[in-house]
C-alpha positions in Angstrom: 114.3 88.3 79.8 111.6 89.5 77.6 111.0 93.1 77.8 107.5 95.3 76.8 107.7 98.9 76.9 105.1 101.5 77.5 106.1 104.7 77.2 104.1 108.2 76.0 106.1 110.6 74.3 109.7 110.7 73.2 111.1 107.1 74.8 114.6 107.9 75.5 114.8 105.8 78.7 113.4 103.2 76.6 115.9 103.7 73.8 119.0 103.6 76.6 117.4 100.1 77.6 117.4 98.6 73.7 120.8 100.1 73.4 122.0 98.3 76.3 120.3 94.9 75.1 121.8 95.5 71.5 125.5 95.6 72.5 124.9 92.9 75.4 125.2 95.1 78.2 122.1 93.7 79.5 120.9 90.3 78.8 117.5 90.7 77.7 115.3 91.4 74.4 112.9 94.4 73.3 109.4 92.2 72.0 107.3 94.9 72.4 106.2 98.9 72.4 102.8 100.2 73.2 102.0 103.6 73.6 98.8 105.9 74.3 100.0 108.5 71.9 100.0 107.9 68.0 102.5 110.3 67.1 104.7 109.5 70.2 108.5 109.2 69.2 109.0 105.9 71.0 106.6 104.6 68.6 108.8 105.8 65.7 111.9 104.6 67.7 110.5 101.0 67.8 109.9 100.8 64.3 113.5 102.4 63.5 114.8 99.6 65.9 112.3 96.3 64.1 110.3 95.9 67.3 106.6 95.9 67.5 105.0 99.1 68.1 101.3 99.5 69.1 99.0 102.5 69.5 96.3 101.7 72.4 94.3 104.5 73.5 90.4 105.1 74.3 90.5 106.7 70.3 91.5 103.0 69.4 88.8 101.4 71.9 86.6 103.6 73.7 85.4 100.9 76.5 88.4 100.9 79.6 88.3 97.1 80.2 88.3 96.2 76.4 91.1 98.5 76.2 92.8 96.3 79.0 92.2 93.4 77.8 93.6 94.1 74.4 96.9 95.7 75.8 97.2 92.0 77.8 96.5 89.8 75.0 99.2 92.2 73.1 102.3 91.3 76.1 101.4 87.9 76.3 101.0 87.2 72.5 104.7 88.7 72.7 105.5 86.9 75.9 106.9 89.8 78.0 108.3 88.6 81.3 108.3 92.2 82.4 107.2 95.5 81.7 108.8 98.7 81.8 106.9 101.9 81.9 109.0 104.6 80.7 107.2 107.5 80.9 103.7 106.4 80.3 101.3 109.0 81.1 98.4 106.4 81.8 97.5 103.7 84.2 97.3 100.5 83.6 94.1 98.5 83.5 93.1 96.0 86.6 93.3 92.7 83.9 97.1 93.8 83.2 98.3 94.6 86.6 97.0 91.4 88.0 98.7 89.1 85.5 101.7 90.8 85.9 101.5 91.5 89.5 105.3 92.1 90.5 106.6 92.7 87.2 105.4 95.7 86.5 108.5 98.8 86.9 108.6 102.8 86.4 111.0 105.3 86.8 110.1 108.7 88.0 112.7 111.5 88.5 112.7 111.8 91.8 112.8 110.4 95.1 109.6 108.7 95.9 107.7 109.2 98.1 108.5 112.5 97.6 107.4 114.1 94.5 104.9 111.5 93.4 101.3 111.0 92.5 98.7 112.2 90.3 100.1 114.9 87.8 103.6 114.7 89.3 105.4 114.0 85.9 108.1 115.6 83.6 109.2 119.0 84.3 106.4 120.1 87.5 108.4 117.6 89.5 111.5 119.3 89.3 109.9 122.9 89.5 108.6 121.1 92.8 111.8 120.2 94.0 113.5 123.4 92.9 110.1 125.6 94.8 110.7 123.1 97.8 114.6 124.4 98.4 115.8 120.6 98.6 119.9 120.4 98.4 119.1 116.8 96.8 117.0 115.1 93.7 117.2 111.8 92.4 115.7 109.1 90.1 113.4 105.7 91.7 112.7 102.6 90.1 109.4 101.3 91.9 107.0 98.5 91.7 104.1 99.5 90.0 100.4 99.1 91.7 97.0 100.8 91.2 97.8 104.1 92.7 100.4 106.6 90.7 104.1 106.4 91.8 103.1 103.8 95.0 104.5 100.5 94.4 107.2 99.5 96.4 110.6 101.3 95.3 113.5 98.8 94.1 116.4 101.0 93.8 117.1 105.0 94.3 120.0 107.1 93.1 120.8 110.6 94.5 122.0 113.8 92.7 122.7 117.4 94.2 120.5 120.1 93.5 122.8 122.8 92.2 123.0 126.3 93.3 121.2 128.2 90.4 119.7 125.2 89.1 116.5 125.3 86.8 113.7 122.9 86.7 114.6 122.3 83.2 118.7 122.3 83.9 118.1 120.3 86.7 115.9 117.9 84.4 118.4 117.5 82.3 121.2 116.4 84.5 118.1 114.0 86.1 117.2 112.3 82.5 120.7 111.8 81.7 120.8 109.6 85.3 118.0 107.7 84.4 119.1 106.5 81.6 122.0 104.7 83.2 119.5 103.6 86.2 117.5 102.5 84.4 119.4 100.3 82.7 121.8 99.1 85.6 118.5 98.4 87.5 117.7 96.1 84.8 120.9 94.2 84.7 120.2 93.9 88.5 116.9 92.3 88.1 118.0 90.0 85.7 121.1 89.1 87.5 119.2 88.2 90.8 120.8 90.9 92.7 117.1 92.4 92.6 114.5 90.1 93.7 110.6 90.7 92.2 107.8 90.0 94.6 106.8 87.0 91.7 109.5 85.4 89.8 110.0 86.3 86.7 110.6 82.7 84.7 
């Protein structure tokens, strides 16, 4: 399966994912990396790794639907069968979402619908969870549609809240989960164990 990645800032999820298709843990191939930020370290972790790495942002092109159109053109040129947002900071355009209705996936770090939505991201959800008093966190892979963390949810994992947890100890222990989810999620799709709304050829 052909895999595009967008993802904003550092891109370790992402990197767990190439590592898992490097040693053939999962049976799939890294074609492509776009990110809104320039300087972003999954940028720099694409090129370490030989994979395409693109910077689209309104600096690159200022009009929203050119902008869309150009980040499509970019999967299908480099025929991604799905796409994996990993910590991408941005929505995606209408053009983009409706070609690749159903094959679109995010993982936020926590469980939806709980701790979602606009500016629910990075360390404010866990200083949400930890304000909120919950016993429980967790990591959700979901479907992703035009609203922020709303698509239907594929798989969830659970981890405890620990007494005298801190949002950043507790996102710690909840980054280090992802990046097995993430990737065993993956292996799920691909393996059929995790049926897409549209098939993924």
């Amino acid at each position: 399966m052909n895999l595009g990645f967008f993802a904003s800032h550092r891109g370790s999820n992402m990197q767990a994912v190439i590592a898992a298709c490097n040693s053939g843990q999962l049976a799939a191939k890294p074609c492509v990396v776009i990110s809104n930020n320039s300087d972003s370290e999954a940028l720099a972790r694409a090129r370490k790794e030989g994979i395409p790495a693109y910077h689209f942002s309104s600096k690159v092109i200022a009009d929203p639907a050119e902008l869309d159109k150009a980040i499509l053109l970019t999967l299908q040129r480099h025929e991604v069968e799905l796409v994996v947002l990993a910590g991408y900071m941005k929505q995606l355009g209408e053009k983009t979402l409706n070609a690749y209705q159903g094959r679109v996936i995010n993982i936020h770090p926590a469980l939806l619908p709980k701790y979602g939505g606009l500016g629910m991201y990075g360390i404010h959800v866990h200083e949400a969870v930890i304000a909120a008093g919950d016993a429980e966190t967790g990591v959700t892979v979901h479907l992703v549609d035009a609203e922020y963390d709303h698509g239907e949810i594929l798989a969830q994992c659970r981890l405890p809240v620990l007494p005298g947890d801190t949002a950043e100890t507790l996102a710690g222990r909840v980054l280090e989960t992802e990046h097995t989810f993430l990737v065993q999620t993956l292996i799920d799709i691909v393996e059929g164990k995790i049926i897409l709304p549209q098939k993924v050829n």
